[in-house]
RODO-148163 format. One record per residue (C-alpha): residue number from 0; residue in one letter; x, y, z. Coordinates in Angstrom, 2 decimals. Example, Ala and Ser with C-alpha at 12.3 -4.5 7.8 and 13.67 -1.06 7.14 Angstrom:
BEGIN
0 | a | 12.30 | -4.50 | 7.80
1 | s | 13.67 | -1.06 | 7.14
# end
This chain:
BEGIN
0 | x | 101.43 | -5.94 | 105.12
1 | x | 101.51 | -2.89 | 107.41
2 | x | 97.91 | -1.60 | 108.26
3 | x | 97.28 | 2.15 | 108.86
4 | x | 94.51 | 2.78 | 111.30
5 | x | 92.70 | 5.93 | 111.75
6 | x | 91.25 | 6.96 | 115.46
7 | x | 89.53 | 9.49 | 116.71
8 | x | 91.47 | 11.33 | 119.07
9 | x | 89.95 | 14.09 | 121.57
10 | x | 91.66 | 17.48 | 122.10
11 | x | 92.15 | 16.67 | 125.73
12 | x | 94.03 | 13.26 | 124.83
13 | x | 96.01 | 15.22 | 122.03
14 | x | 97.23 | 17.40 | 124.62
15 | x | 98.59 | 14.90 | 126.95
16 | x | 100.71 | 13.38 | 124.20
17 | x | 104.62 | 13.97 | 123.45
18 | x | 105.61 | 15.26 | 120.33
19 | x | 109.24 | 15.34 | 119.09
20 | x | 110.28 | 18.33 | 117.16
21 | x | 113.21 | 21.04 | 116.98
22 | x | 112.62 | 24.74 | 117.06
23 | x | 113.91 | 26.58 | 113.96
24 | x | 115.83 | 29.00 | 116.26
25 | x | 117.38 | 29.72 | 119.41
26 | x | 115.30 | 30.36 | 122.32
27 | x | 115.00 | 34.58 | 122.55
28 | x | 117.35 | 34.46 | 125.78
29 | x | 120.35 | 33.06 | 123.79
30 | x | 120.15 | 35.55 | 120.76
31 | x | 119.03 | 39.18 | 122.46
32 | x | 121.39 | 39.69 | 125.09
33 | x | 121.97 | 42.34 | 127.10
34 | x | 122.78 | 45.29 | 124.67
35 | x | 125.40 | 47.17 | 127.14
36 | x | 127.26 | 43.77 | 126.90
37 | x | 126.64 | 42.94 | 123.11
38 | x | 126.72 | 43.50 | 119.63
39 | x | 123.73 | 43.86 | 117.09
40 | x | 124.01 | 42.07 | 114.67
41 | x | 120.50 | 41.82 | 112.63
42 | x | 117.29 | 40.25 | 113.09
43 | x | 116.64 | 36.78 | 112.59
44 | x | 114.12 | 35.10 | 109.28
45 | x | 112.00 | 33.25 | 111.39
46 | x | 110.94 | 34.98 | 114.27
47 | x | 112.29 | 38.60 | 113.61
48 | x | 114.41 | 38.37 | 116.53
49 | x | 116.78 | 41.31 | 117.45
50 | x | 120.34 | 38.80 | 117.67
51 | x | 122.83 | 40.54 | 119.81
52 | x | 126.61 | 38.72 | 119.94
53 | x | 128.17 | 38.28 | 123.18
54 | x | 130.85 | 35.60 | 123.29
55 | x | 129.74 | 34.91 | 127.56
56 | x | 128.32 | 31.62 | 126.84
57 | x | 129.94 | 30.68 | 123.91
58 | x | 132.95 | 28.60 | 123.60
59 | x | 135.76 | 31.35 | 122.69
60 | x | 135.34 | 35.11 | 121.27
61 | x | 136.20 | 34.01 | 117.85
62 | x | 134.40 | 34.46 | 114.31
63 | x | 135.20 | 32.85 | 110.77
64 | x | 133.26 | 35.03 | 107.71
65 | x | 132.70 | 33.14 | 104.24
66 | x | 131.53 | 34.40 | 101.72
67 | x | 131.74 | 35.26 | 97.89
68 | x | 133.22 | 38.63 | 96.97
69 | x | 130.06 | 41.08 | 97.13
70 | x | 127.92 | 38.98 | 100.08
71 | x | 128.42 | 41.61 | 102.63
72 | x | 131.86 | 39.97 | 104.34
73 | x | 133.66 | 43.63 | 104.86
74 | x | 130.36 | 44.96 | 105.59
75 | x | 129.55 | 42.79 | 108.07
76 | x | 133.55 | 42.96 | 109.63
77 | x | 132.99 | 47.05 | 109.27
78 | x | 129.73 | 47.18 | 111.75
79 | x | 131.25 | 44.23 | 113.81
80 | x | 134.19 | 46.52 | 114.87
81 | x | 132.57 | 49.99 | 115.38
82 | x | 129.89 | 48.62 | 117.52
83 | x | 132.47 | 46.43 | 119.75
84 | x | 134.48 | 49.51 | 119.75
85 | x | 130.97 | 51.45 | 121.00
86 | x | 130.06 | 48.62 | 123.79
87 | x | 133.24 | 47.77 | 124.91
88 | x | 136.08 | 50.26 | 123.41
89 | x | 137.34 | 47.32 | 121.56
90 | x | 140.94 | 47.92 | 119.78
91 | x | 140.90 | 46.08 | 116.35
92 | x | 143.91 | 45.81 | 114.26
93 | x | 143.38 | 44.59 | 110.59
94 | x | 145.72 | 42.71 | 108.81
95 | x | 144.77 | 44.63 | 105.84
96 | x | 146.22 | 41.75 | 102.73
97 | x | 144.71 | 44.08 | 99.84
98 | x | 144.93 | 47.36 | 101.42
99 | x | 140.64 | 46.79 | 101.11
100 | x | 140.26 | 48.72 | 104.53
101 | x | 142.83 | 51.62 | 104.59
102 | x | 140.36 | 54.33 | 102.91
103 | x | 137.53 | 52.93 | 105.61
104 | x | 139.92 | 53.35 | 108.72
105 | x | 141.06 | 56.53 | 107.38
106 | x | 137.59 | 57.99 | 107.52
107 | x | 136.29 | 56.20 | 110.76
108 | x | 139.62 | 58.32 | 112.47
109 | x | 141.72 | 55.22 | 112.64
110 | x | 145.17 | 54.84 | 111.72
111 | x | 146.91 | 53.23 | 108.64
112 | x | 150.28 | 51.91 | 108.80
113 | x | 151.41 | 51.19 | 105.09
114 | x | 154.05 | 49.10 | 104.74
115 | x | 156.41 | 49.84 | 101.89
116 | x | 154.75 | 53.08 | 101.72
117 | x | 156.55 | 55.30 | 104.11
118 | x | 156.20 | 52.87 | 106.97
119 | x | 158.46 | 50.16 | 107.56
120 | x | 158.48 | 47.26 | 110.49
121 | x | 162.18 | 45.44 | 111.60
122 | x | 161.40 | 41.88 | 112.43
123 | x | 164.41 | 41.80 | 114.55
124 | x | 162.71 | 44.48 | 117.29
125 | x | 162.03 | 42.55 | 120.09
126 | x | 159.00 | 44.39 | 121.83
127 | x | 159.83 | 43.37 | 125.04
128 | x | 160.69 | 39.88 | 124.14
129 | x | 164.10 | 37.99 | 125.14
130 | x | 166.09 | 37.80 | 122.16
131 | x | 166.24 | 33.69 | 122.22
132 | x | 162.72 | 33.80 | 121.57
133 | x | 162.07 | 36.48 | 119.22
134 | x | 164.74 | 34.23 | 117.08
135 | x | 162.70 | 30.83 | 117.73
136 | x | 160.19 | 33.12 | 115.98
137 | x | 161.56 | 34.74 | 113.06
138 | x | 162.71 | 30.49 | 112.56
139 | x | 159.09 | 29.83 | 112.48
140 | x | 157.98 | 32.22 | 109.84
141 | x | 161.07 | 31.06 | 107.71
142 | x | 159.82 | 27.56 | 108.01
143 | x | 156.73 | 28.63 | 107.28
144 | x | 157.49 | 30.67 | 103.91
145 | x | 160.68 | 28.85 | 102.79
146 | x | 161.51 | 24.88 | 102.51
147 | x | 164.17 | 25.92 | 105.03
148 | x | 163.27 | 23.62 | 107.59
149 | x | 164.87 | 21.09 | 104.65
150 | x | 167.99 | 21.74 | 105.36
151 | x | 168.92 | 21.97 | 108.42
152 | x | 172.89 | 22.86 | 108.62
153 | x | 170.70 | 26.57 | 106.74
154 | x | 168.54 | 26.31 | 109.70
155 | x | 171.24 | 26.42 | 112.42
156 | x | 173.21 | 28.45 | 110.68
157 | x | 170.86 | 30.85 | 110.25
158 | x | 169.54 | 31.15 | 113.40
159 | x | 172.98 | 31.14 | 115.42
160 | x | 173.79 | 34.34 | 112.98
161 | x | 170.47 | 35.89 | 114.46
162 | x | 171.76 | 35.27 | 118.38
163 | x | 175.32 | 36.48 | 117.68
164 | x | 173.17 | 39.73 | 115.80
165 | x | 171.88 | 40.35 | 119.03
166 | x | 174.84 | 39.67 | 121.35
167 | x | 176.52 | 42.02 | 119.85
168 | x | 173.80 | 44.57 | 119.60
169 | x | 174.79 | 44.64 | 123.69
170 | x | 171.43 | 42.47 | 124.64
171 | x | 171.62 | 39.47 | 126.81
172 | x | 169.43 | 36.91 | 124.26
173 | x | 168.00 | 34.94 | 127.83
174 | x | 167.21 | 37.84 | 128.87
175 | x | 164.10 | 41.02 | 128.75
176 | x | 165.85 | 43.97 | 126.41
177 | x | 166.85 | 46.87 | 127.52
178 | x | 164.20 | 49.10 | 125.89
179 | x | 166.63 | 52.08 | 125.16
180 | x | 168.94 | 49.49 | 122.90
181 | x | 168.29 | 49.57 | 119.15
182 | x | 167.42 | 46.24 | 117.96
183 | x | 169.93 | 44.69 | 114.90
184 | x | 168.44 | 44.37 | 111.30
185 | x | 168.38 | 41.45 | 109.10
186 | x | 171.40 | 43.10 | 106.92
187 | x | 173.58 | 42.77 | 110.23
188 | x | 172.69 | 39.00 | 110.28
189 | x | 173.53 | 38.90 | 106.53
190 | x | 176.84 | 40.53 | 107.29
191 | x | 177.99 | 38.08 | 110.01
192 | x | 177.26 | 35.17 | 107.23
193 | x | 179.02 | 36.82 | 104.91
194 | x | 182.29 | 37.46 | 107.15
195 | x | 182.10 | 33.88 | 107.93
196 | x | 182.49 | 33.19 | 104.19
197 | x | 185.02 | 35.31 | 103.97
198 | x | 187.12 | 33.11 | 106.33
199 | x | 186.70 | 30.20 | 104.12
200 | x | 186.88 | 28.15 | 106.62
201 | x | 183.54 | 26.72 | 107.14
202 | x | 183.72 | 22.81 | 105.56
203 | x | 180.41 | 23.85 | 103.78
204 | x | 180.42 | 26.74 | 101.79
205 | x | 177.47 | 25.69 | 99.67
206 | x | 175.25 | 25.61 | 102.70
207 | x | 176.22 | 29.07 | 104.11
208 | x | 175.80 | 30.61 | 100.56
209 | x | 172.50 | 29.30 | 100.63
210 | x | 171.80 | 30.31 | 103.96
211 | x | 173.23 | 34.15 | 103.13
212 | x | 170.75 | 33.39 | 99.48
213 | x | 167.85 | 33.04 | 101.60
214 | x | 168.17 | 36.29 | 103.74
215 | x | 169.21 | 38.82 | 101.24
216 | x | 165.73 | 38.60 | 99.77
217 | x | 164.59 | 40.48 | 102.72
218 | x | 167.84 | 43.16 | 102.89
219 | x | 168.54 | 43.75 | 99.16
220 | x | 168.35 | 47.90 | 98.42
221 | x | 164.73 | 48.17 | 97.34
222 | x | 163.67 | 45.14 | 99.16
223 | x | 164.71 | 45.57 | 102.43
224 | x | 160.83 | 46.52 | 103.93
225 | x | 161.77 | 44.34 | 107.03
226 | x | 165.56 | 45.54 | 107.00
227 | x | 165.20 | 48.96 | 108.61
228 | x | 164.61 | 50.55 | 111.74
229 | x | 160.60 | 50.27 | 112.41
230 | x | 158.83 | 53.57 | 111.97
231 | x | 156.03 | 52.06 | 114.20
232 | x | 155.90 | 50.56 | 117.86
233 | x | 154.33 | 47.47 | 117.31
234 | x | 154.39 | 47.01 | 121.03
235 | x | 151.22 | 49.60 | 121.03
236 | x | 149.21 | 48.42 | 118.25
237 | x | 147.08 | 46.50 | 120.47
238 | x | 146.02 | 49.39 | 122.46
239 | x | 145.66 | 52.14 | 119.63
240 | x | 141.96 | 51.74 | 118.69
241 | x | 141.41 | 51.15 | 114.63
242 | x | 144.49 | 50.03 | 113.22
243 | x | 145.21 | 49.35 | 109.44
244 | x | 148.22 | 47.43 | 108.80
245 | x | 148.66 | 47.77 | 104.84
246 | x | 150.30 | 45.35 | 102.98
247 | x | 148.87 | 46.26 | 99.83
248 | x | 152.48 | 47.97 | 99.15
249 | x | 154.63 | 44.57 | 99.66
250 | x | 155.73 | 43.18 | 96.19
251 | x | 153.85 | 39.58 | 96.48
252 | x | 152.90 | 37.16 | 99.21
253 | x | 155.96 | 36.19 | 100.50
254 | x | 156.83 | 39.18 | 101.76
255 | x | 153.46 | 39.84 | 103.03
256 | x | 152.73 | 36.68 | 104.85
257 | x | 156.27 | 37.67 | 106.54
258 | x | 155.12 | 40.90 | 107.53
259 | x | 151.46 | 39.15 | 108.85
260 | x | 153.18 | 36.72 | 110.86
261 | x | 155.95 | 38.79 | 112.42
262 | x | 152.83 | 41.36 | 113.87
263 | x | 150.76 | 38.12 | 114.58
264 | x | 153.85 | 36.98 | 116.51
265 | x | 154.09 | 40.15 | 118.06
266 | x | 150.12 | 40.60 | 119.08
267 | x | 150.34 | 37.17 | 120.32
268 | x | 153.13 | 37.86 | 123.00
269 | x | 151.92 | 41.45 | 123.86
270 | x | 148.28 | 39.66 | 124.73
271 | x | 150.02 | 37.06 | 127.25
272 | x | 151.88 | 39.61 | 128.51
273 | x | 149.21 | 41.88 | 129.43
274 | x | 147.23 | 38.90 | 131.20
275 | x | 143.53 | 38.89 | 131.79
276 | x | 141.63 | 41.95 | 133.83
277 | x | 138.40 | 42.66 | 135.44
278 | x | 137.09 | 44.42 | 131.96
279 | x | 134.03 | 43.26 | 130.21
280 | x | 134.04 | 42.13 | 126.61
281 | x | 137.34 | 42.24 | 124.81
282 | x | 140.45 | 44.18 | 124.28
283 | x | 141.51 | 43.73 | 121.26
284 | x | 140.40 | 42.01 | 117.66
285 | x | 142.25 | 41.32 | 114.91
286 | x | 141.43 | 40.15 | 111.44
287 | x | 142.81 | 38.27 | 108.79
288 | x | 140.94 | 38.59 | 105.51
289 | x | 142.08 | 36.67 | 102.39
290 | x | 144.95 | 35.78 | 104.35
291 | x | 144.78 | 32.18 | 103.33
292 | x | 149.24 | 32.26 | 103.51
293 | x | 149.12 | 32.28 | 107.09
294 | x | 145.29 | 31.35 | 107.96
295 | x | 146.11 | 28.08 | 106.62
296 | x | 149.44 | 27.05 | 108.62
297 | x | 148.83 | 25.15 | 111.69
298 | x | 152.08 | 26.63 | 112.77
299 | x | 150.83 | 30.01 | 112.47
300 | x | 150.28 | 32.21 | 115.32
301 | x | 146.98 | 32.53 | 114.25
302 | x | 146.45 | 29.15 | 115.72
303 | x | 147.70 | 30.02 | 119.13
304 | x | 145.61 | 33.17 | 119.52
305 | x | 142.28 | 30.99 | 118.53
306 | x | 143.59 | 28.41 | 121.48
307 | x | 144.62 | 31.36 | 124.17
308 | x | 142.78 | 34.22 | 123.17
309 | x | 139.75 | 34.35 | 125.33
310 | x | 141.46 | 34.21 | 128.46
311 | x | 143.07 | 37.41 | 127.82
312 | x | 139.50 | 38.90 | 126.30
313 | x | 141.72 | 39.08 | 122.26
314 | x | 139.41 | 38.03 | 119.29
315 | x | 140.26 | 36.61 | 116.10
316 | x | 138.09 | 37.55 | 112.43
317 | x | 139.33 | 35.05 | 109.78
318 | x | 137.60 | 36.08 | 106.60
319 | x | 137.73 | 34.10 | 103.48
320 | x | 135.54 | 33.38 | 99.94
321 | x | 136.84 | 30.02 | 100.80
322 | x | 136.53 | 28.16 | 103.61
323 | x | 139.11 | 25.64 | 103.11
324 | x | 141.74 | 28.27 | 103.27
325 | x | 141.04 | 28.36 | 107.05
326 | x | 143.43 | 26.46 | 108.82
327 | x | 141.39 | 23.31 | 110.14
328 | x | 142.68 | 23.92 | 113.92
329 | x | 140.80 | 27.10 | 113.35
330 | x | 137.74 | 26.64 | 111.48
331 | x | 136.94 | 23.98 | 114.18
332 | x | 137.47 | 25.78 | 117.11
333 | x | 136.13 | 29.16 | 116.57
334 | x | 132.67 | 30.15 | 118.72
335 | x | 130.70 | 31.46 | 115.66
336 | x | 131.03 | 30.97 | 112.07
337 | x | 128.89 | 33.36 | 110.10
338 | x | 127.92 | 32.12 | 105.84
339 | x | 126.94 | 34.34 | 103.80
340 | x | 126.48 | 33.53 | 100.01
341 | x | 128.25 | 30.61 | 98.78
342 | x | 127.89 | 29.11 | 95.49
343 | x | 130.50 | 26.22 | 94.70
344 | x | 130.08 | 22.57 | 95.36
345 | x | 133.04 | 21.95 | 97.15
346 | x | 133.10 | 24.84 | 99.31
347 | x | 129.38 | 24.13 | 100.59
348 | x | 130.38 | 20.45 | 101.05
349 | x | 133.16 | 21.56 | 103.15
350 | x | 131.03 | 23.90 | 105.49
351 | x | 128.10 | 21.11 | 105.56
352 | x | 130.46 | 18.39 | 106.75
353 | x | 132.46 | 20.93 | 109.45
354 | x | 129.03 | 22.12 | 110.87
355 | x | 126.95 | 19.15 | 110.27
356 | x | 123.90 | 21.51 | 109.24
357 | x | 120.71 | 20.24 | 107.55
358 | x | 119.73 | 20.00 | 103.47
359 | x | 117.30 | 23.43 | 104.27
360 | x | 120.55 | 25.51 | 105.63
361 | x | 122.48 | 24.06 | 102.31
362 | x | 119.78 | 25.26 | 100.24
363 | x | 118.93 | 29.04 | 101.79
364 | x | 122.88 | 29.91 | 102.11
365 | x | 123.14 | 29.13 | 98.20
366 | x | 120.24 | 31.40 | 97.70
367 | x | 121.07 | 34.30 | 99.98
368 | x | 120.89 | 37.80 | 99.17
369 | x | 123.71 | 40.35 | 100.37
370 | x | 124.06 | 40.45 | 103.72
371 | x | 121.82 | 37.38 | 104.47
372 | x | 123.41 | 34.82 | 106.54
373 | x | 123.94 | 31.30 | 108.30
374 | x | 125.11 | 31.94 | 112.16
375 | x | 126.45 | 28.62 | 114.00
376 | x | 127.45 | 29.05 | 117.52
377 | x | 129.61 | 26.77 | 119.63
378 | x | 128.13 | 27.39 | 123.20
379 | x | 129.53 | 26.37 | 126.57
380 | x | 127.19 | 23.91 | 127.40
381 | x | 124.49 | 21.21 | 125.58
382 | x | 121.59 | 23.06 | 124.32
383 | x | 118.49 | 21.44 | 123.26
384 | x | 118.08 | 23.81 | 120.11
385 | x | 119.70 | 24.01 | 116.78
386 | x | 123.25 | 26.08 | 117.29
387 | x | 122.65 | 27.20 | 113.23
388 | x | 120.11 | 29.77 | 112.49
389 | x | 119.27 | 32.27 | 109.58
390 | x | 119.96 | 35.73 | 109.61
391 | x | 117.25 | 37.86 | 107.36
392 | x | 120.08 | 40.64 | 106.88
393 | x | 123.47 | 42.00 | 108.87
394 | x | 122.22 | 45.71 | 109.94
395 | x | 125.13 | 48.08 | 109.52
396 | x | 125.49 | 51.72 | 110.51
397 | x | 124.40 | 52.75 | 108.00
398 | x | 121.85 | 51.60 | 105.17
399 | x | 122.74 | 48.93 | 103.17
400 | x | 122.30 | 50.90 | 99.91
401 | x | 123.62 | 47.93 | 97.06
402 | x | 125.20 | 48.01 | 93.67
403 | x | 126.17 | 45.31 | 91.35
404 | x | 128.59 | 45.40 | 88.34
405 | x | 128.05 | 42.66 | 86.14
406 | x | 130.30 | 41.62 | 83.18
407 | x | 127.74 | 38.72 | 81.57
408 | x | 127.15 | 40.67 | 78.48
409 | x | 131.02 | 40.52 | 77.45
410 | x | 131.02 | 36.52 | 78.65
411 | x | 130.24 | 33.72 | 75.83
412 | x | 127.94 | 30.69 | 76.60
413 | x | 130.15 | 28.25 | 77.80
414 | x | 131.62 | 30.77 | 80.33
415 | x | 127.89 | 31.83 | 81.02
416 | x | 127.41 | 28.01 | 81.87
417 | x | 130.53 | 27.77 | 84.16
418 | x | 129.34 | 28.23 | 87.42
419 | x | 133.60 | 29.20 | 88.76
420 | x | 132.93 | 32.31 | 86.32
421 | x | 131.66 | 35.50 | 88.51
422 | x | 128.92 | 37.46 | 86.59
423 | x | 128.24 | 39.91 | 88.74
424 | x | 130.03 | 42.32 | 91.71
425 | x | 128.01 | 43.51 | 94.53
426 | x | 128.95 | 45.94 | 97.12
427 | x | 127.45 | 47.69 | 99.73
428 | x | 127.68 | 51.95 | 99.05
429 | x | 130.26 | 52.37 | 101.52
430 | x | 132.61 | 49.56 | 100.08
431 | x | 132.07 | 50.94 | 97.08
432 | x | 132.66 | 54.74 | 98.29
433 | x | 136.19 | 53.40 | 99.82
434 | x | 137.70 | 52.11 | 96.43
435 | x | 137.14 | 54.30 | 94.34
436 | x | 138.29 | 56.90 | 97.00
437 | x | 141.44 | 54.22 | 97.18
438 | x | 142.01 | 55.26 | 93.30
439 | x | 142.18 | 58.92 | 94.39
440 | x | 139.10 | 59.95 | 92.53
441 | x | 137.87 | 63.33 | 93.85
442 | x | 134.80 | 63.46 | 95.16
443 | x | 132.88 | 65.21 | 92.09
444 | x | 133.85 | 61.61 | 89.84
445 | x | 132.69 | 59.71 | 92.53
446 | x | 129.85 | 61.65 | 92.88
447 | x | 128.75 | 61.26 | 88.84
448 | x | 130.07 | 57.29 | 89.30
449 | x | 127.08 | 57.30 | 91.30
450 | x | 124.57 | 59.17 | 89.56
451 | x | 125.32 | 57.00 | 86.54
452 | x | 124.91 | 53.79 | 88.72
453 | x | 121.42 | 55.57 | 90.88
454 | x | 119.98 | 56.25 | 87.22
455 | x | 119.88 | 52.56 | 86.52
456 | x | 118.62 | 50.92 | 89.87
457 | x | 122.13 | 50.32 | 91.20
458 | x | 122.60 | 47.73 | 88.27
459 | x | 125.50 | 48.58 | 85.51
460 | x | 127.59 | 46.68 | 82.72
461 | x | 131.03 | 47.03 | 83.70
462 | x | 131.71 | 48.62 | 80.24
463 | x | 128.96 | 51.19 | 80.66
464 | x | 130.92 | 52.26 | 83.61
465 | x | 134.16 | 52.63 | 82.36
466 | x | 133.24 | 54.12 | 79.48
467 | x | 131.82 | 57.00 | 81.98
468 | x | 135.68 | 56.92 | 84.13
469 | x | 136.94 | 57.53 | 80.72
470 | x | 134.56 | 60.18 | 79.60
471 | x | 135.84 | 62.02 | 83.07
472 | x | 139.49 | 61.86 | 81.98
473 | x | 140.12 | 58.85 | 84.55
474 | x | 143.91 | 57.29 | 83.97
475 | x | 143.24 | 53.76 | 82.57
476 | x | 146.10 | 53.04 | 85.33
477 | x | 143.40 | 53.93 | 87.77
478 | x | 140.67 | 52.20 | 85.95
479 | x | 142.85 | 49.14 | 85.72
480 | x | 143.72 | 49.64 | 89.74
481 | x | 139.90 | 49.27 | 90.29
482 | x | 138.89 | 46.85 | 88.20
483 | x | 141.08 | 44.73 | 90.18
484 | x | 139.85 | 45.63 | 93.36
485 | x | 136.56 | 44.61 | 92.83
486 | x | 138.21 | 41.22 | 92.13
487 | x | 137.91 | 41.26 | 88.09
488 | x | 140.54 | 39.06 | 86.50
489 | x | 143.02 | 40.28 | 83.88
490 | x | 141.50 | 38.62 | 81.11
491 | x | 138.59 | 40.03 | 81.92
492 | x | 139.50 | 43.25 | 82.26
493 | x | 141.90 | 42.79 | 78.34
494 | x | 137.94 | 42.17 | 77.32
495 | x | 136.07 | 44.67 | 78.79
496 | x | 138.56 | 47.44 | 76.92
497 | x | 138.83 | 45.36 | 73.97
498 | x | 134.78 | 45.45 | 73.71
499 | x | 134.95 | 49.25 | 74.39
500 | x | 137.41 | 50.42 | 71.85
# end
C-alpha cells in the first residue's frame, strides 16, 4: 500500500521548487499587437485582454467561422472586414450564397453585383488568361458539378469544342488575349457540337448528344446566366473595395457553385498575377459562407488560395454552421479558426478531434452566448502556451444590441426534446435591420418591427411577429421571403400560419 506523507515545507523551500502548469491564455504580447498593424477583435474571459489579429506570426492569413445560425458568424465577418479595410484598405469580395450581405454592402458604400438580376458573368472571358487554361478550368468546375469526368469521350469532346470556340473567336489559346477581342459564350461551344452532329459523322452520336445535353443547361433562353457577355470586369473585383457577388438570384446550387468557382478561379489567377509587394497586411479577402458546394471539394480553388494565398497578402473567410462542410485541406491549414456556439454531437466531436482542445473548451463553446467564442491559432513557431483561448464577446462597430425569435410555443414535446430542432433565432440589430430591409420594408415597418420586439426585451414568438407584418399590410410573399432568411424551415413556417389563422 501507497503511504501519503505530510511535511512541513518552508516558504523559502516552496519557492525554489518547479511546478508544472499551463497558462489559460496567451502571453499579452501574442494577443495585443500593434493596433496600426491589426484588427480588434474583443477582449479575452480570463484576463480581459484587448486581442488584436495580425496574421505576422501566424501560419497563413486565413480564418474558418462556425457557428449556429444566430451566434454572431456575419457579425463577426461584418467588423472583421471594415476594420481590415480601416488598418490596411483591405478589398473583400463576398461570395454572397444567400444574398445575406447585399443590403449590408449596400449601406457600408460597397458594391453588389447580382447575378441573374441585371448582372450577368461569361465563364468563357478570359481575364487575361491564355485560352488553354481558362478551358483546363471551366473542365474543372464541370468535374466538379457534373459526373462528367465519367465519361471521358464527353470530356474531350467537350473541351476540344471550348479551344476551337476560342480559335475562332481570333485568340491564339497558348497564348495572353488580346484584351480588345470579345471572348466566345458557352452557346458558341454548343453550336460547334451541334454542327458536328449535324455531319453525322462522328461514330458516337450518343456521346456528343450527351456532351451538347450537358451544356445547354447553362445556354437555354432563361437559363443562360453564364451565356452572355459579362456586365462586370471580373479582372477588377479584387481591387474594388466591398464587393457583393449575389447569387441569391441563380435558380439552385448548381448554377451557383458554377458561378462561385468560375470568380474563385478568376481571383485565384488575378492574385498570382499581381505577385507579392512591399504593402503591409493584405490585399484582398474573400469569403465563402454556407458555401459547403465548393468549400468542400479538394479540387476547388478554394484549396489553392488557402495553400498560396499569403504570399501574395489574399485571405480566405470560410463560414459554416457546420464544420464538416469545410473541405479537410482547408479546415487543417487555416491560421485561426474562430467557434462560436455549437450545439450538436457530431459537429463538436469533429472540431475537438481537428484542434485537439481540452473537455473545459468542449464545455464553454456549447454554452456560449452570441458573440462569445473559441480562437485557435496556428503560429509560426512552438509556443509554450495553449494556441486555444476564450473570447468573452466579438466587439463590433457598433453595439451588439440582440433579438431572438423563438418558435417553441408552436413545437410539440418530442420536437421540444430533439436537440436537431432550432427553438430560437438570434441576431444581432444590424443583421436583423439588413433583412428585413432585403424584403423591401420601408423604414416606418421596420421601425414598428422594432418597437414591437424593444417592448418585450428583444424576445418574441415568431407568430406574435407576424401577426404584427400582417397587421401592417405586409405581402405574405414577403413574410414567407423572411421567414426563410432567418433560416425557418417550410414546415415550420405551414405551422406558424396555420396556428395564426
Amino acid at each position: 500500500m501507497t503511504l501519503l506523507r505530510i511535511q512541513n515545507v518552508m516558504s523559502n523551500e516552496l519557492a525554489k521548487r518547479a511546478f508544472f502548469s499551463r497558462p489559460p491564455e496567451p502571453p499579452f504580447e501574442f494577443l495585443l499587437n500593434d493596433p496600426t498593424d491589426s484588427i480588434f477583435i474583443g477582449i479575452t474571459k480570463l484576463f480581459k485582454v484587448p486581442f488584436t489579429w495580425t496574421f505576422a506570426s501566424l501560419t497563413n492569413p486565413h480564418l474558418a467561422i462556425v457557428g449556429i445560425t444566430g451566434a454572431g458568424k456575419s457579425f463577426l465577418i461584418k467588423t472583421f472586414l471594415i476594420r481590415a479595410s480601416y488598418i490596411w484598405n483591405t478589398n473583400a469580395i463576398i461570395i454572397d450564397w444567400a444574398g445575406e450581405y447585399k443590403a449590408w454592402v449596400r449601406q457600408s458604400g460597397g458594391t453588389v453585383v447580382s447575378l441573374a438580376k441585371g448582372d450577368f458573368i461569361n465563364i468563357m472571358d478570359l481575364s487575361g488568361m491564355k485560352p488553354l487554361d481558362r478551358t483546363k478550368q471551366i473542365m474543372n468546375s464541370f468535374d466538379i458539378l457534373t459526373d462528367i469526368s465519367n465519361y471521358p469521350e464527353q470530356r474531350r469532346l467537350t473541351a476540344e469544342a471550348i479551344e476551337q470556340s476560342y480559335l475562332n473567336a481570333g485568340f491564339d489559346i497558348a497564348n495572353p488575349p488580346d484584351p480588345k477581342k470579345d471572348a466566345p459564350t458557352i452557346k458558341d461551344v454548343v453550336a460547334l457540337l451541334e454542327e458536328k452532329l449535324e455531319e453525322n459523322t462522328y461514330q458516337y452520336p450518343a456521346e456528343l448528344e450527351n456532351a451538347i445535353y450537358r451544356l445547354r443547361q447553362f445556354s437555354r433562353e432563361g437559363e443562360d446566366f453564364f451565356a452572355k457577355k459579362s456586365t462586370i470586369d471580373l479582372g477588377k473585383l479584387s481591387t474594388s473595395g466591398l464587393v457583393s457577388i449575389d447569387l441569391s438570384g441563380l435558380p439552385d446550387e448548381q448554377f451557383r457553385a458554377m458561378a462561385a468557382l468560375f470568380i474563385l478561379q478568376t481571383l485565384k489567377e488575378k492574385m498570382r498575377a499581381e505577385g507579392w509587394s512591399a504593402s503591409k497586411g493584405l490585399k484582398a479577402i474573400i469569403v465563402l459562407d454556407e458555401a459547403w458546394k465548393i468549400a468542400g471539394d479538394d479540387r476547388s480553388d478554394a484549396v489553392m488560395i488557402v495553400r498560396e494565398g499569403r504570399k501574395y497578402q489574399f485571405g480566405l473567410i470560410v463560414a459554416s454552421q457546420n464544420p464538416t462542410d469545410i473541405n479537410e485541406a482547408i479546415f487543417s491549414n487555416v491560421g485561426t479558426t474562430i467557434m462560436l456556439r455549437v450545439r450538436f454531437e457530431k459537429f463538436m466531436n469533429y472540431l475537438q478531434g481537428s484542434l485537439n482542445f481540452s473537455q473545459f473548451i468542449r464545455s464553454e463553446i456549447s454554452k456560449f452566448g452570441v458573440g462569445q467564442a473559441a480562437i485557435d491559432m496556428s503560429f509560426h513557431t512552438s509556443v509554450q502556451f495553449p494556441d486555444i483561448f476564450i473570447l468573452d464577446k466579438v466587439v463590433g462597430e457598433i453595439p451588439l444590441d440582440m433579438y431572438t425569435i423563438t418558435v417553441a410555443e408552436i413545437l410539440n414535446q418530442d420536437e421540444l426534446n430533439n436537440t436537431a430542432i432550432q427553438k430560437e433565432y438570434t441576431f444581432s440589430k444590424m443583421e436583423m435591420n439588413s433583412k428585413l430591409v432585403e424584403i423591401n420594408l420601408g423604414s416606418g415597418i421596420i421601425e414598428k418591427v422594432f418597437k414591437e420586439m424593444d417592448a418585450k426585451s428583444g424576445l418574441v414568438d415568431i407568430r406574435l411577429l407576424v401577426q404584427a407584418l400582417i397587421r401592417d399590410n405586409v405581402n405574405k410573399d414577403l413574410i414567407l421571403e423572411f421567414l426563410r432568411s432567418i433560416g425557418i424551415s417550410d414546415i415550420l413556417i405551414t405551422r406558424i400560419f396555420t396556428f395564426i389563422t
